[in-house]
N, C-alpha and C positions, 0 to 999 in steps of 0.2 A: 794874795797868794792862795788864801782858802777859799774865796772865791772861786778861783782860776780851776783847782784840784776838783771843785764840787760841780763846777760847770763839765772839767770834761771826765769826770767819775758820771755825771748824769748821762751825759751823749756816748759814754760808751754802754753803758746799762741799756738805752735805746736801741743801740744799734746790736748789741745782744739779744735783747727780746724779740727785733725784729728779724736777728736770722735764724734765730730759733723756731720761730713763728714759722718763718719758712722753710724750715731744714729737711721737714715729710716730704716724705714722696707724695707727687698727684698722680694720677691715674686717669684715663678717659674711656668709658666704657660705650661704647655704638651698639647699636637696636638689635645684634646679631648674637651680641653676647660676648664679643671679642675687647679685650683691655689691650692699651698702649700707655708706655709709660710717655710724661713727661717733665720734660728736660730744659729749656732754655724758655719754652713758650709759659704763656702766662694762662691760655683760655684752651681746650679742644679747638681743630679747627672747623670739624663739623658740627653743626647747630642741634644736628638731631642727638650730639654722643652727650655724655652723660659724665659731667666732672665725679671722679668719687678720688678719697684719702684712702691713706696707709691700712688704718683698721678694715676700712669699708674693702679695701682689698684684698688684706686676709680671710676675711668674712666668705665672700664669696667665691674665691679663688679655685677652690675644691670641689665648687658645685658644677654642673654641666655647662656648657655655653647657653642652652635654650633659657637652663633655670636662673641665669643669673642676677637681672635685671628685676625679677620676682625677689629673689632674694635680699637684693638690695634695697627695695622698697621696705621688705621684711626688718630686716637693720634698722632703717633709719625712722621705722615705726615705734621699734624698741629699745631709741639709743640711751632710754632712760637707765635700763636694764645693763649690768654691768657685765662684762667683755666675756667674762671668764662665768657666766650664765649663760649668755647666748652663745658660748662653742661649746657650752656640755651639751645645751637641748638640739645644736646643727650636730655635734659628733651622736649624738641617739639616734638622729634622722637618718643620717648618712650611714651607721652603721646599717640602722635599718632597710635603706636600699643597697647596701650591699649583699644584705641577706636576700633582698630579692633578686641582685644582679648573677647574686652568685646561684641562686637558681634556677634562675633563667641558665646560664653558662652550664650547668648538671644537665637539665633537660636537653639544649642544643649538643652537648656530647654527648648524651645519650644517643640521639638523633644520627649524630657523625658516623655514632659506630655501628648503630643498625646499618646505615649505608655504606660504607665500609665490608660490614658483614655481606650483605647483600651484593656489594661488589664483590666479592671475594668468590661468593657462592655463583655466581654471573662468569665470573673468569673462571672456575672452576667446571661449569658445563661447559661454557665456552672451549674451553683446552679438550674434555671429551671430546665434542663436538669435531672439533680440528682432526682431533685423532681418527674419530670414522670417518673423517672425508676423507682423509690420508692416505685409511685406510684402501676407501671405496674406489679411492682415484687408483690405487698400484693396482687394484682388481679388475678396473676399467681398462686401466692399461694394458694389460695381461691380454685381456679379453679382445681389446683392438687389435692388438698384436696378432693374434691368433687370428680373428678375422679376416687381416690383414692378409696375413699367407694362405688362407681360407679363398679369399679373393684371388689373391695371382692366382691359384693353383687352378680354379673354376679358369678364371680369364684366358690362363695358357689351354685348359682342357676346349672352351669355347672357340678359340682361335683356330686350333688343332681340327673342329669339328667342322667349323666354317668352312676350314681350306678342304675339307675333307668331301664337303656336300658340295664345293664350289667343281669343284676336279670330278666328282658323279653327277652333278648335271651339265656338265660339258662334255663330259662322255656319253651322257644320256641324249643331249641333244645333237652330238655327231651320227649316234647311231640313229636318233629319228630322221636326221634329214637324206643320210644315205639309205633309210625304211622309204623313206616318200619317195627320191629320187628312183629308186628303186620301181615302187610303186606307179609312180608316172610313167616310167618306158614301158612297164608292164600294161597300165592301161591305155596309154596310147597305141599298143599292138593290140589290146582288146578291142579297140575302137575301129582298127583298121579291119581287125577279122572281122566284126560285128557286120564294119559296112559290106563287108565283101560277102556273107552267110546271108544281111539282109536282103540284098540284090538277088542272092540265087530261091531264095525263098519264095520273094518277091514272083522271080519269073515262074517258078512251082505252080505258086498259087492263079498266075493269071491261065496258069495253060489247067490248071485243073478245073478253075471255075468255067472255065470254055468247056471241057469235056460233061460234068453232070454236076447233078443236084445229091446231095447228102439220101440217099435211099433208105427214108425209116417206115415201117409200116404200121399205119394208123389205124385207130377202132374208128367205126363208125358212126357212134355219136361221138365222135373230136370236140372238147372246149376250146374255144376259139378266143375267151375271153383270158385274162393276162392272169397266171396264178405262178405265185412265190410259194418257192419249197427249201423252209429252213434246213439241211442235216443235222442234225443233232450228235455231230461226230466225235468219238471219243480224243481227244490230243493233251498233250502235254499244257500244262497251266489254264486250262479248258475255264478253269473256275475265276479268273481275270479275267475274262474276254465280256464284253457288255452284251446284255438283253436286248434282241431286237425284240420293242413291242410293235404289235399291228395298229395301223393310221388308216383312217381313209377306208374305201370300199375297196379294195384289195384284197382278196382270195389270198391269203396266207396260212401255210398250216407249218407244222413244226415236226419233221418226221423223226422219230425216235431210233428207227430202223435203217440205215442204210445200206444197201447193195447190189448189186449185178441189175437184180431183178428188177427192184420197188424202179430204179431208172430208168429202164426200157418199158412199163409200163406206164411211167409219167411221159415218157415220149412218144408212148402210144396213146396215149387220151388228151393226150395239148397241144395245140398247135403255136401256141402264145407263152413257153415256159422259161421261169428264170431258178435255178438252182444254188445255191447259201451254202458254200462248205467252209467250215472252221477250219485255219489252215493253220496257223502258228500266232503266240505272243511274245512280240520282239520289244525291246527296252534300250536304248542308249542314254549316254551322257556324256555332252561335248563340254570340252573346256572352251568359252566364249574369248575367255581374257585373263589376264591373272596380272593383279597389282599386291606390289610390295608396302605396306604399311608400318609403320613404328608405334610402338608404344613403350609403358614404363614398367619395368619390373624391380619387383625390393632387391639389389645385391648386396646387402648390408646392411648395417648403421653407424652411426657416429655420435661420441658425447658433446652434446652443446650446452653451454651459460643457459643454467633454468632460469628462466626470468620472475617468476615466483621467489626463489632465495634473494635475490637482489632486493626483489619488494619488500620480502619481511623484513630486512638489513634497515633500508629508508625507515618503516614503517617503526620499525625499536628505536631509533635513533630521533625520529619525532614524537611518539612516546615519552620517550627520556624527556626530553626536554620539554615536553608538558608536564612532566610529572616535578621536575625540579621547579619549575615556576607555579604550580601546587601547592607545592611544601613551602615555600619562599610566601608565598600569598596566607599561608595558613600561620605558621608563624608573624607575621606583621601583625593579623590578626591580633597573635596571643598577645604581641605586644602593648597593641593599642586593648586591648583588656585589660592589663594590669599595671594601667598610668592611673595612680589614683588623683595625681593632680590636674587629669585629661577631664574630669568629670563624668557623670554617667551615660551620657550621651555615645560619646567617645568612647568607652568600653563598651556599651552594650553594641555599637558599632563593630567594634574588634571581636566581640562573640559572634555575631551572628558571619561575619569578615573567615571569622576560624571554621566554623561547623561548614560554611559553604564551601570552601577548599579542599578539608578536610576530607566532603564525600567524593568531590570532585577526585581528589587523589586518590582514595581508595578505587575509583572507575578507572583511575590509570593506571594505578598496581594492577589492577583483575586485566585491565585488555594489554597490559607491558607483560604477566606471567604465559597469557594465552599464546602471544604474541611469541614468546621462548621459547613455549613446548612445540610449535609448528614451525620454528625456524629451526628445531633441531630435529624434528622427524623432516625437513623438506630438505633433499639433494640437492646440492649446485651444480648438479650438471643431469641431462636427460638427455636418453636414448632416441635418436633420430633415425628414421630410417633412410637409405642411401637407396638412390633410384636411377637405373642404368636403362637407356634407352634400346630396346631390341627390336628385329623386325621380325613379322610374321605375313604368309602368304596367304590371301583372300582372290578366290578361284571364282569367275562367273560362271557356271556350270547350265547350258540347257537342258534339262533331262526332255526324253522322250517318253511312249509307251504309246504300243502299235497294236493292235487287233487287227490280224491278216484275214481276209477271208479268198478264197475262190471261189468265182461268183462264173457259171455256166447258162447262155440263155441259147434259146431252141424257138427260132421265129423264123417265118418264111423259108422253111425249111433249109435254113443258116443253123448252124453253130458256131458262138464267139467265146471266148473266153476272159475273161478280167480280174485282175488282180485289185481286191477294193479293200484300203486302210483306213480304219478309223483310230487318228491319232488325239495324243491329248499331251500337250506342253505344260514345261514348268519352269520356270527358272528359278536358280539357287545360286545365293553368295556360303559358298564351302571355303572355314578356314582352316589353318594347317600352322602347327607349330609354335600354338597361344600357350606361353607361360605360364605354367600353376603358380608362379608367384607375380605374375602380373595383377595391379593394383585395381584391374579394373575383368580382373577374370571372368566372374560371373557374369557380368554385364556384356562381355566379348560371345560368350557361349551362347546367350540367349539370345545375341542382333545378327550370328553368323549360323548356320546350317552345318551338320556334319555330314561327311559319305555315308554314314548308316542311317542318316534321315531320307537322302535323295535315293539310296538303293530299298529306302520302306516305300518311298512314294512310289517306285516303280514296280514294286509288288503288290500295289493296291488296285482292287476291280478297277476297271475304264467305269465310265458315268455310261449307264443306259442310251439307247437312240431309240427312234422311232422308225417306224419303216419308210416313212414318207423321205424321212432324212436321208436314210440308208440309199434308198433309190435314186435319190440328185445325187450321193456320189457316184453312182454307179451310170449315172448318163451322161455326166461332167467326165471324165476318165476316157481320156482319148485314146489310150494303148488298149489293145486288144489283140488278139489272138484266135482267127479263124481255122476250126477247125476244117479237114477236108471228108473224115469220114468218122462213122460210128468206133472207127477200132481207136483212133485217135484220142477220143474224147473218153473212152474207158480207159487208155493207157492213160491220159492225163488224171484222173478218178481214181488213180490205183488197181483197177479192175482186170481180171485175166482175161486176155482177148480169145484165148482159144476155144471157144465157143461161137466166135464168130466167123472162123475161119470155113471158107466154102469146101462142098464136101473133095474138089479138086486139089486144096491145098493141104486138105487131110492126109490124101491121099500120098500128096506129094510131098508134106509135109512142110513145115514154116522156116525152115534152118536158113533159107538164103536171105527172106526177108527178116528175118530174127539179125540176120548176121548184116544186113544194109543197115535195120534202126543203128546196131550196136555200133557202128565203125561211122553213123549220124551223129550219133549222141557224142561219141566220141570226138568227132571233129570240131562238133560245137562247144563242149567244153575243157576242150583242150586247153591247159595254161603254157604248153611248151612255150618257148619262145627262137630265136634263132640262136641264142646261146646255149642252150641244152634242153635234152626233154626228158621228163618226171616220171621215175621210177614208177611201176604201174601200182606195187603193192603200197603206194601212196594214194590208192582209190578208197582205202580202208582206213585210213588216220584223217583222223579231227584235231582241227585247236579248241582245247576247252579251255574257257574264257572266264573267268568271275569279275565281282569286282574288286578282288584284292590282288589276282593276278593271273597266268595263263599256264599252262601245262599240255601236255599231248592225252588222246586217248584212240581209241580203233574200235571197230566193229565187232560185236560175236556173234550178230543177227540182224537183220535187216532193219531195225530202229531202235537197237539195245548196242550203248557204247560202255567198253571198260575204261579205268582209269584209276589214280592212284587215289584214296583219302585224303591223302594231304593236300592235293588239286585243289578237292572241293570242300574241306574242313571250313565248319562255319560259313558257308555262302549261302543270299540270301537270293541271288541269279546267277544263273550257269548258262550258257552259251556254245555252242558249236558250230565250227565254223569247217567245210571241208577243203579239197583244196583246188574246187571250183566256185571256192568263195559262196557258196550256198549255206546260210545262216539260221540257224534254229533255236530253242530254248529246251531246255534240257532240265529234266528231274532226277534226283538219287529214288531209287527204289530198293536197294541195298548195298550193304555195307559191311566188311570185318576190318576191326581196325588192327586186330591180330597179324592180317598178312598187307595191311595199308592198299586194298582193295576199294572199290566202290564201282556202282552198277549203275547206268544213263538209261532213263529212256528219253527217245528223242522224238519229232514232230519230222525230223527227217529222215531217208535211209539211204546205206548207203551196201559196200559190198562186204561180208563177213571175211575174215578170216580165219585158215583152217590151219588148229597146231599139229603140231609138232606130236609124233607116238613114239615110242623107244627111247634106248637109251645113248646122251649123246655123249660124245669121245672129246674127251679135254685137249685142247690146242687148239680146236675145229674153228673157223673163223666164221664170228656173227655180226649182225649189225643192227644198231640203235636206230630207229627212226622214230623224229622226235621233231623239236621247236627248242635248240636251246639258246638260251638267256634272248628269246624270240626272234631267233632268223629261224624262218617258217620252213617248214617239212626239208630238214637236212638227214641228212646220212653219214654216223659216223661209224666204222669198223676197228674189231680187235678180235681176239683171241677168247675161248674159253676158257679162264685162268683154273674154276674148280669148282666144283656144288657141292656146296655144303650149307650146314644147317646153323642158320644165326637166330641173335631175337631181333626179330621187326622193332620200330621205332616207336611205336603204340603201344608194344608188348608190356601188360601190367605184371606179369611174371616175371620179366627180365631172362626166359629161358630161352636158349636158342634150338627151337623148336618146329622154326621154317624154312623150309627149303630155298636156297637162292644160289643164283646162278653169278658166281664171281667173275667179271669180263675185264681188260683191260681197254674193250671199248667205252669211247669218250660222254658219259653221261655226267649234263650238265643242267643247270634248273629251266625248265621246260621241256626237257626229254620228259620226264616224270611223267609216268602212264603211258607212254608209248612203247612201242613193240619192239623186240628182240626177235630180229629175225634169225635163222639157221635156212640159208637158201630161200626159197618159198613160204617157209612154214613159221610159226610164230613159237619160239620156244619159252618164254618170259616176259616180266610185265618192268621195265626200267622205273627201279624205284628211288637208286641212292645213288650217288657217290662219295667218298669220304674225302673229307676237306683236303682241298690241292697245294695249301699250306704243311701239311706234313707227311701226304703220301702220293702216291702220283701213279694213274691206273687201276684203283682198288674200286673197279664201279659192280652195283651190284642190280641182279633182275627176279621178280618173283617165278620163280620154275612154275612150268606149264602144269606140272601136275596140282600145286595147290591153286593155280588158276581156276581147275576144272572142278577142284572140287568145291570151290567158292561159286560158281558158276550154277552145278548140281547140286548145291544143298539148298 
């Protein structure tokens, strides 16, 4: 029995010991640092993990995952050393990385709240910022706004002006094409007279050249060799006309003197003579073509997305994110500095790992601050300008410029006569209506010509000739004009014939043939036509002509025209034309701009008119004759409303101080300078009318008396 009791008192001792033996926990620790308990199994299952116990687990438990396998080595180096030893000297260590952890943790909140701060201060421009865009934007707005209506108001005033020039030059070109049609029946009945005056002339001349020879009486040593005889005639624009130089072996002289006499003795000592008289300098300029061209002009502008703010936006934003992976690189740094279990390799790695980031980031702070201050001065939106397509008119313009001469030769006891022009061409592209706010103004100005460029060219000398030259025009030139006698060719010379006249015709005096030239002359340049014929006192009115535009004027002397200032104000060519269409060029020689007066002399002449003496009676009916808004030499009638004394239009005094004759006949612009008739006689100079918008008949004429004394002083 005590056997029995001692056998199984042994076997349970055993099987005590042996579950005691086993009652700790095991543990399995792997290369990573990671513990699993276990439970039913007897071994790790992986070869690389590492059996550790109960102690060995508490030991390490508390250290990091990297440290632990260190640590455990550490233990089982010192398992001699008892338990409650080795967790004072593991709780010193560990305290003492916590004093570093927890330093680390200070410094990186330190870190937090700079950036924090920084953000703070970042959102804080930022919201300014917002604020003056906000601002800038209701002010752009405004400003749109306002352009806006700025715009329609131009667009309707443009549209208004369009329809306005569209309706005047539809009108302008009704009235030119009924001027041509016009024009056309008129010279088709010139043509027909022509032919019919040419034929009777024709048969004149053959029955006269059957009768005799031109009867001039020669000196007896006669030059038989060919000599040119310049005039050196005084005329109008005398000082444009080109230099004939001497060519060649030609006898040319240049006579200073012109008249009666010096002529009849060149035709007594030449049998071979050609005679050079300056007649007139005439200037045109035709329109060749006219093309409509477009270009761009600024009518505004508009805010658009600056594309610069957008960049700086990108550009902070990449910034940032270099500057966070900076401070990220610079701290690891710190960290691998102060492993002292890392070795010194390893830290002085993490130093040199820190300073290089370190400056790197401060590069990114300096160009992320820069980067602020230029996204907060730069606008998100910029001013565009708005570009509206308009047209403008580019004119081919040929100008001309003529030097007239009459050219008289005296051969074979012939006289012919010849009209000889030395012309000189130009062409000009003239624009009209180029934009000052066109984008490309300047550059328009300088590739196109203006009318005060083509009317300088046509006031510049002609280029010199040569006589040689002069002479192939003058043998080339098929028209000519045979004189039949000496009286002829002084009357064409301007010369008085009556010193020619035989002592028969003295006697009997020249009225009849005085009165055949006159009612000659008269048939030849007769304009009548089969629908009416032209007032006579229409011998006396001219179209003066500039190039800004036309007005009337009349004779006071045989090559002295009146007219109004305002006609020829600013003109740089004056033109007269009468109304047998005979054309001249014309100079002021004076001027009061007090009574809107001005004084012509001209290259041609024509017949004076005789005013008006006493004093005239209010009611009396008079009449305008004039060119108005250009339908050529009309006649309008009215009443003598009242004389009295106003201020002229020039008037610097504003005092009404000039006489003028108030009519309720129709003056209209081109009357301006033409004559106020009373029957016969010229009583006034038609200067005004007052706007037919608000009165109606209020036309007014310079009275004869201050004509006379503008005239006399």
């Amino acid at each position: 029995m005590t056997n029995k009791i001692k056998i199984i008192f042994k076997s349970f001792l055993i099987l005590f010991i042996f579950e005691v033996s086993y009652s700790q926990e095991r543990y399995c620790l792997d290369k990573e640092g990671l513990i699993l308990p276990l439970f039913e199994e007897s071994k790790c299952s992986n070869l690389d993990d590492i059996e550790i116990d109960e102690n060995e687990f508490v030991y390490i438990i508390e250290s990091k995952a990297v440290d632990r396998i260190s640590k455990l080595n550490e233990f089982r180096k010192n398992k001699n050393t008892s338990l409650d030893t080795i967790k004072s000297k593991s709780n010193t260590k560990d305290k003492n990385e916590n004093l570093e952890e927890k330093k680390k943790l200070e410094i990186a909140e330190n870190q937090r709240n700079k950036k924090v701060e920084r953000e703070k201060e970042i959102q804080s421009k930022k919201a300014e910022r917002e604020k003056r865009i906000n601002k800038r934007k209701d002010e752009l707005e405004k400003k749109r706004l306002a352009r806006k209506a700025d715009q329609d108001r131009r667009k309707k005033e443009n549209i208004a002006r369009i329809e306005k020039r569209k309706k005047e030059l539809k009108e302008k070109r009704l009235a030119r094409k009924k001027v041509q049609d016009q024009k056309k029946r008129e010279r088709l009945a010139k043509i027909e007279q022509k032919k019919k005056l040419d034929k009777i002339k024709k048969d004149l001349v053959l029955k006269d050249k059957n009768k005799k020879k031109i009867d001039i009486k020669q000196n007896e040593n006669v030059n038989d060799k060919l000599k040119v005889v310049f005039a050196n005639k005084e005329i109008v624009k005398k000082e444009l006309l080109p230099n004939i130089n001497p060519s060649g072996n030609i006898d040319f002289v240049i006579s200073k003197e012109f008249s009666l006499d010096i002529v009849k003795n060149l035709l007594a000592s030449n049998s071979n003579l050609i005679l050079i008289i300056p007649k007139d300098f005439d200037s045109y300029s035709n329109v060749v073509s006219e093309d409509n061209l477009t270009s761009q002009m600024v009518a505004g502008s508009k805010s658009v997305p600056n594309p610069e703010f957008n960049r700086l936006q990108a550009e902070m934003r990449r910034t940032e994110r270099e500057l966070q992976r900076a401070q990220a690189e610079a701290e690891r740094g710190f960290q691998m500095s102060q492993c002292i279990s890392c070795g010194l390799i390893t830290q002085w790695g993490g130093i040199a790992l820190q300073e290089k980031w370190q400056k790197e980031g401060a590069k990114l702070q300096n160009r992320l601050n820069q980067l602020i201050n230029s996204y907060s001065n730069t606008p998100d939106y910029l001013e565009r300008e708005i570009l509206r397509s308009y047209s403008y008119l580019v004119q081919n313009v040929n100008a001309e410029k003529n030097a007239i001469y009459q050219v008289v030769q005296f051969k074979n006891s012939k006289l012919i006569e010849k009209e000889i022009i030395i012309k000189s061409n130009k062409d000009f592209k003239v624009a009209y209506n180029i934009d000052p706010q066109d984008k490309k103004y300047e550059n328009l100005l300088n590739k196109y010509s203006s009318a005060d460029q083509v009317s300088n060219w046509q006031n510049q000398k002609i280029k010199n000739t040569s006589l040689n030259d002069f002479m192939n025009l003058f043998d080339n030139e098929k028209e000519f004009r045979e004189m039949l006698d000496k009286k002829e060719l002084y009357a064409s010379l301007n010369f008085s014939v009556e010193e020619e006249l035989s002592w028969w015709e003295k006697l009997l005096g020249n009225s009849s043939k005085t009165n055949i030239n006159k009612k000659k002359t008269a048939s030849i340049k007769s304009t009548s036509s089969e629908f009416e014929v032209k007032d006579d006192r229409f011998d006396s009115v001219v179209i003066v002509k500039t190039e800004k535009g036309l007005g009337s004027g009349f004779f006071t002397s045989k090559d002295e025209i009146i007219t109004n200032y305002h006609v020829i104000e600013n003109a740089t060519s004056i033109f007269v034309t009468d109304k047998y269409k005979k054309r001249s060029s014309a100079v002021v020689i004076k001027k009061d701009l007090k009574r809107d007066l001005a004084l012509l002399k001209t290259n041609t002449s024509g017949k004076p008119v005789k005013f008006f003496e006493g004093q005239l009676k209010q009611g009396e009916m008079v009449e305008a004759l004039g060119h108005p808004k250009g339908r050529k030499f009309s006649i309008t009638k009215g009443w003598i409303s009242a004389i009295r004394k106003e201020s002229s239009v020039y008037s610097a005094t504003g005092k009404s101080d000039v006489l003028f004759i108030q009519t309720d006949a129709a003056i209209n612009p081109g009357n301006s300078g033409g004559p106020l008739f009373y029957k016969d006689k010229v009583v006034g100079v038609n200067t005004q009318g007052l706007h037919k918008d608000t009165t109606e008949g209020m036309n007014f004429a310079v009275h004869f008396s201050e004509v006379n004394q503008f005239l006399t002083n």
